[in-house]
C-alpha positions, 0 to 999 in steps of 0.5 A: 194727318187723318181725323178720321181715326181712333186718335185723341185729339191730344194724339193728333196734336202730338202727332202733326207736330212729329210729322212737322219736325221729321219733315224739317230734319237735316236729312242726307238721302240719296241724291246723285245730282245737284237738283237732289242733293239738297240740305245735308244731301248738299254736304256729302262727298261723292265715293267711287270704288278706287278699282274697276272690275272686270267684266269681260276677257283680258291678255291672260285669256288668250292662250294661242297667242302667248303660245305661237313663236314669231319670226321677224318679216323683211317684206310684204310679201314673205317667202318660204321654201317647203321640202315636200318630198325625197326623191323616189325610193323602193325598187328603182334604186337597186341597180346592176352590178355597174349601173347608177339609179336614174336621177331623183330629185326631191320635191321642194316647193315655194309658198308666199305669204302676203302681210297684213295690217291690224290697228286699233286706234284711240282719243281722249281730251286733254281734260280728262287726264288732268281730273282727280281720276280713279285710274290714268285713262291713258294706260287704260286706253293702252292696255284696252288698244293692246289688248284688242289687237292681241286678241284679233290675232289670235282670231285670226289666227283661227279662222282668218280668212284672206278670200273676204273681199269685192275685188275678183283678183285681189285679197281682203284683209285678214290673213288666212287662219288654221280653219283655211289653211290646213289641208283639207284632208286633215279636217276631222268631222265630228257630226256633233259628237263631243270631243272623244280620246278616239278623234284625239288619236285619229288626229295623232294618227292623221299627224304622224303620217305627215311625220308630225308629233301632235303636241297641243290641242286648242279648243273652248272652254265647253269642249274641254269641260264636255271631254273632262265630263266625258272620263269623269265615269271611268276615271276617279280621283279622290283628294284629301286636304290637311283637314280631312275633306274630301274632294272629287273630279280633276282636270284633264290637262293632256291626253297621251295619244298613239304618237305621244303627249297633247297637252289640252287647252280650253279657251274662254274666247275661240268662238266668241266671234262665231256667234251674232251679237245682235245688240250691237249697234250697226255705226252710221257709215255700215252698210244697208241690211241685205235682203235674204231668200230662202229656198230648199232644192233636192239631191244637193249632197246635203248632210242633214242626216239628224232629222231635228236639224230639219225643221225650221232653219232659220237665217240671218246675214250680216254686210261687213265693209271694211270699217263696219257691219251692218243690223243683221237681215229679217230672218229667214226660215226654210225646212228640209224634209231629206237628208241629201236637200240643200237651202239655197240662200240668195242674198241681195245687198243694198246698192245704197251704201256708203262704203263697198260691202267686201263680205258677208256672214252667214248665221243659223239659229241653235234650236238650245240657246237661241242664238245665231252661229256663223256657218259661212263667211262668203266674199262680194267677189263670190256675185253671180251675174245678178249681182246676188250672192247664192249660197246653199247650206248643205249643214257642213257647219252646225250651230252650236257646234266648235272647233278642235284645233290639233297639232305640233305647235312648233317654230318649223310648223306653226309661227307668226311673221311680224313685218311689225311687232306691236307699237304704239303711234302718236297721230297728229293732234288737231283739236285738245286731245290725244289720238294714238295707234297700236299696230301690228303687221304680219301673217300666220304661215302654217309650213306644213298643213298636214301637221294641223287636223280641225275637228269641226262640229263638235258639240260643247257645253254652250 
């Protein structure tokens, strides 16, 4: 203690001698680890919460994949026949008193689909399930594997596409999703705007030619939050409870379009994928960061009508092996002075890898949030004689911007091949722990593409 105080001396006595007994107290504190937990610290029990929480997607979240109908697969490569057309019809088939019509036959066509493989594999040490744990790391290992492999399907399934490879003849991975496999001219452009009754009965009128009944709508959650905003001016909805509260707004779960009833689904992960996680550590075989060169070229067709889309565009590209991905590129900037210019992007992978680079992901930044969206996906087959990848960015995709997908969600339409249903495989065991596979095999086969519309570039709550 200080003597240079107001104390008595009787009061600094009384005073060490407290300081000494407080000091001497069997005191529990906080130490976590045996170096701290000391004296009575030595004798407290470690408590851990017996539940986990949540803190990112779970099965229940992906609303597409519970939805599709699946048809079982007898080979890697599925056939199907498409009825196109009948055969001709108006004034060809009237006829004289005894004459017969020309022959018409309809139009039936074969398509293929080629299947594909998704796994998603585990380990874990014997010892660890022998522990007093709070929850099996088996089953939550399980569950995490299935869900993985639920979820890339469901992905897939959007924006799959099998062109991604380094082979010129050959296919990539994935499988083709509803982005690619709709006709292009079925794909709606919303230049940014949000999502409107208007583009919902387009969509239905664009179905309905096809002699389809557009039955669902898939989107994000922001754009079903944007479109329920939109109506909430014009539509007003005031609910009493048992106790007198009132409360306002509602959910809009469906929209009764020109061809009949779209029930509205918004999804909390369609676009997860689209936006680059630049905290994610590349794994040591990925491949090399690519080198980028920005440039702008005039009379390229380009959409730039917005002039805020303009100024200072700003790149980053991602390889992508078939095992990993690599640290995104430095960034790239370049600014567009006419709606019609185009950036030419030239982009140089590194030679020095340890597995081929198979694809590319092109990202831009939003000028809202900062973040980096996925506007183009460009196969290594794609190399020009220079061994570059050149791509121009013509703002046919906006960041910040979704995807709307419309159409009849049913089995003749819409439906998953399963050469595999999901299963779980043992792999071998060579050392003191556990490894095992969830597998799944097949494709998505979209019978008829012009019963599907994607409303592209829709603005949407970020």
């Amino acid at each position: 203690m200080h003597k240079d105080n107001n104390l008595t001396a009787e009061q600094h006595k009384y005073a060490d001698k407290f300081q000494e007994e407080v000091m001497k107290s069997y005191q529990t504190g906080y130490g976590i680890t045996p170096d701290t937990q000391v004296d009575a610290g030595a004798l407290r029990r470690e408590i851990l919460d017996d539940q986990i929480t949540m803190l990112t997607w779970t099965q229940d979240d992906l609303i597409f994949y519970r939805e599709i109908s699946r048809r079982p697969a007898q080979s890697t490569v599925q056939k199907y026949d498409v009825y196109l057309r009948h055969g001709n019809v108006g004034h060809s088939r009237f006829v004289r008193e005894i004459g017969v019509a020309p022959v018409s036959d309809p139009n039936i066509r074969q398509k293929t689909v080629e299947m594909k493989y998704v796994s998603d594999t585990k380990n874990l040490s014997i010892a660890s399930t022998l522990v007093n744990n709070i929850q099996d790391p088996m089953q939550i290992l399980t569950e995490d594997a299935i869900a993985v492999v639920a979820k890339t399907i469901e992905w897939a399934s959007f924006y799959g596409d099998a062109s991604l490879t380094a082979d010129p003849t050959g296919q990539g991975l994935e499988f083709d999703g509803l982005a690619k496999l709709i006709d292009k001219g079925n794909v709606i452009d919303a230049k940014g705007e949000p999502l409107t009754e208007t583009l919902l009965n387009r969509s239905a009128v664009l179905i309905g030619k096809s002699f389809g009944t557009a039955t669902d709508a898939y989107m994000p959650i922001g754009v079903h939050a944007d479109f329920v905003n939109s109506v909430l001016g014009r539509q007003m909805q005031l609910m009493q409870d048992n106790s007198g509260n009132v409360n306002a707004g509602f959910n809009v779960q469906g929209f009764y379009s020109s061809r009949g009833f779209i029930k509205l689904h918004g999804s909390t992960v369609m676009e997860n994928e689209l936006i680059l996680n630049e905290d994610l550590q590349p794994l040591p075989n990925a491949p090399q960061p690519a080198k980028v060169k920005a440039e702008v070229e005039e009379d390229k067709k380009g959409l730039f009508t917005d002039e805020h889309d303009r100024a200072e565009l700003t790149y980053k590209v991602v390889v992508s092996s078939d095992d990993a991905q690599s640290a995104p590129s430095e960034a790239v900037k370049a600014t567009v002075n006419n709606a019609t210019d185009g950036v030419k992007l030239e982009i140089s992978v590194n030679a020095m890898y340890q597995q081929q680079p198979q694809f590319v992901s092109i990202y831009r930044q939003g000028r809202k949030t900062g973040d980096f969206y996925l506007i183009k996906r460009v196969g290594m087959k794609e190399v020009n004689e220079e061994g570059k990848l050149v791509f121009y960015d013509l703002n046919e995709t906006i960041p910040e911007t979704t995807d709307v997908f419309v159409g009849e969600m049913s089995p003749q339409v819409l439906h998953l091949f399963e050469l595999l249903p999901m299963m779980k495989l043992p792999l071998a065991q060579i050392n003191a722990s556990v490894t095992f596979a969830v597998l799944w095999y097949g494709a998505l086969a979209l019978r008829a593409p012009k019963k599907w519309v994607r409303i592209k570039n829709v603005r949407y709550i970020v």
